[in-house]
C-alpha positions in Angstrom: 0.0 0.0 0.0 1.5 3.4 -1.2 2.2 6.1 2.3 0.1 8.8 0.6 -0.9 11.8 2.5 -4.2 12.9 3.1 -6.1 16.1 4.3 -9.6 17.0 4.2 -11.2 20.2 5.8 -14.9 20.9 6.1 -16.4 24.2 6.9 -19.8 25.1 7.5 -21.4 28.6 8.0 -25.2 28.7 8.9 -27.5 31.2 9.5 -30.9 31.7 11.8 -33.1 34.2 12.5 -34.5 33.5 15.9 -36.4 36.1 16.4 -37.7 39.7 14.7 -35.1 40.8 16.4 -32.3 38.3 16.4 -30.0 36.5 14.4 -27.4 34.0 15.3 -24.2 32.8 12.7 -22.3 29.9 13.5 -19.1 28.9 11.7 -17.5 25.4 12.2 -14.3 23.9 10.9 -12.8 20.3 10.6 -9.6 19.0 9.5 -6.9 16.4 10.8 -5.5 19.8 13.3 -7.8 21.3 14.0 -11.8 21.5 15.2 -13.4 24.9 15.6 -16.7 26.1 16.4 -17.7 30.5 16.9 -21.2 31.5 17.4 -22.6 35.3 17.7 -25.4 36.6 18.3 -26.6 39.7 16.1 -29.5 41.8 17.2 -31.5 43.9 14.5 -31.9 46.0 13.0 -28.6 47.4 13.5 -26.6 44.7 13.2 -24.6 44.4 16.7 -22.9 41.4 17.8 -24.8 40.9 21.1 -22.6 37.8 21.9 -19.6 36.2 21.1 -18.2 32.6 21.7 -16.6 29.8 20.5 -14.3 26.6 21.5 -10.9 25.8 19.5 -9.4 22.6 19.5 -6.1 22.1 18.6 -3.9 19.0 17.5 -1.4 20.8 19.3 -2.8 21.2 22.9 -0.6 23.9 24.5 -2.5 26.6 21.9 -5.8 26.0 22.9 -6.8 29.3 24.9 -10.3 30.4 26.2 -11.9 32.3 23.6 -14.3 33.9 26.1 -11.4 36.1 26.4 -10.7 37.0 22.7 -14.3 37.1 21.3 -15.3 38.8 24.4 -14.3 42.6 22.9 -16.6 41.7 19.7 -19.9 42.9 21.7 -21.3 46.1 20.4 -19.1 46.0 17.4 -21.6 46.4 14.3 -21.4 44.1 11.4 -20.8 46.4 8.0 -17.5 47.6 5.9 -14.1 46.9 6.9 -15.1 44.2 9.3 -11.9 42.3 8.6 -9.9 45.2 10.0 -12.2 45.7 12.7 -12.1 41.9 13.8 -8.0 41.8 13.9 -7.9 45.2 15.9 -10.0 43.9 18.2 -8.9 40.1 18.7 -5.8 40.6 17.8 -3.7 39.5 14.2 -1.1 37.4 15.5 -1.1 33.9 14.0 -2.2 32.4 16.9 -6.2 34.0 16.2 -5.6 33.3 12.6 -8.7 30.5 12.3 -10.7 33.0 14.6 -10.3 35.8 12.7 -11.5 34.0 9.9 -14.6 32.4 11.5 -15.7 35.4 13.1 -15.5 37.4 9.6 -17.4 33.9 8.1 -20.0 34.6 10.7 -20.5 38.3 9.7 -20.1 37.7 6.0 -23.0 34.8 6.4 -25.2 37.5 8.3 -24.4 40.0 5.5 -25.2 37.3 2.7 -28.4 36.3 4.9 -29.9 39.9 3.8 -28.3 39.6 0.5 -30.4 36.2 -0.8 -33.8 38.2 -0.8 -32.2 41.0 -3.0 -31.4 38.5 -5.5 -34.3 36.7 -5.5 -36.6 39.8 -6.1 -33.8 41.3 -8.5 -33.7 38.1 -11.0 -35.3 38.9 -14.5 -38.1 36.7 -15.6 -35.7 35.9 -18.9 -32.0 36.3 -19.1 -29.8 35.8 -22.1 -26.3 35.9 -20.6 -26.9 34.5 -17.1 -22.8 34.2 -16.8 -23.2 37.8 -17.4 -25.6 38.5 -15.4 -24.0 36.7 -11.8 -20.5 38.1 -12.6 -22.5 42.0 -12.5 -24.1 40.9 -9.2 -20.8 40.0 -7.6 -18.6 43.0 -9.6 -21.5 45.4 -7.6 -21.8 43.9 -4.5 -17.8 42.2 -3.8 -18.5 40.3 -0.3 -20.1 37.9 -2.4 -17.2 37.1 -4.0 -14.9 33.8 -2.8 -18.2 33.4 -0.3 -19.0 30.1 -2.1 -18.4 27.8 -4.8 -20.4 29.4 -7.4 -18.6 32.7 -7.3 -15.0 31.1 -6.2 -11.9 32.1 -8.5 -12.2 29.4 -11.3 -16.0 29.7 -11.5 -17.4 30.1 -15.0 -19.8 32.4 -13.3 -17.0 34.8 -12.2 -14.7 34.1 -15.0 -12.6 37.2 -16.2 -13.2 39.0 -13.3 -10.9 40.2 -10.9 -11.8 42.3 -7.8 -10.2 45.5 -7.1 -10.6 44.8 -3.2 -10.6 41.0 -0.9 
């Protein structure tokens, strides 16, 4: 039998309204190193994180810390532009809180793209001739979208030939 290496990571980002007046976004991650979970609670209509909090599990035990302590700053923080900048100034941008960085922004980029599915539902013409045309528009106006899932990933016929002017 050949030694051949494998590595497989899941990641899942799910969004519920619970209430007219709350919304919660969870982000969990899976791999051979690490397992990751970070919940927060968002309350409405102005988009502030309510709640933070999240486990980390590491392969490597000795960098597992409590993330009460680094999610804590997140409440009151409002979800809207430049949240990646706003998440590493508040948690920190050390590699240590490189996986939580990036599931706190998932979180906030799922409750942005929660908001985001009505617009394109109600904005979809009855009959469309260049559809490819039409999706790579949608995500050349509204860029969050972009890299957010398979459809409108870098290699995506749907995106092809375009290249964002901001990540």
């Amino acid at each position: 039998m050949n030694n051949i290496s494998f590595y497989s990571r899941n990641r899942r980002t799910d969004v519920n309204q619970i209430d007219d007046e709350t919304i919660i976004s969870s982000c969990r991650i899976n791999d051979p190193v690490i397992s990751a979970y970070v919940e927060i609670k968002v309350k409405l209509p102005d988009l502030e994180i309510k709640n933070a909090q999240g486990k980390i599990f590491w392969i490597d035990k000795k960098n597992e810390k409590k993330l009460a302590d680094s999610l804590g700053p997140l409440k009151d923080m409002r979800i809207g532009p430049g949240m990646l900048k706003i998440i590493k100034g508040t948690i920190g941008d050390s590699s240590d809180n490189k996986e939580l960085i990036y599931m706190v922004e998932e979180c906030c980029h799922g409750v942005i793209l929660f908001f985001t599915k009505d617009a394109l539902l109600a904005g979809m013409p009855d009959k469309i001739k260049d559809l490819k045309g039409y999706y790579r528009k949608m995500v050349k106006e509204n860029i969050r979208m972009y890299n957010r899932c398979a459809a409108f990933a870098p290699g995506s016929s749907l995106v092809e030939g375009f290249e964002p002017s901001e990540k």
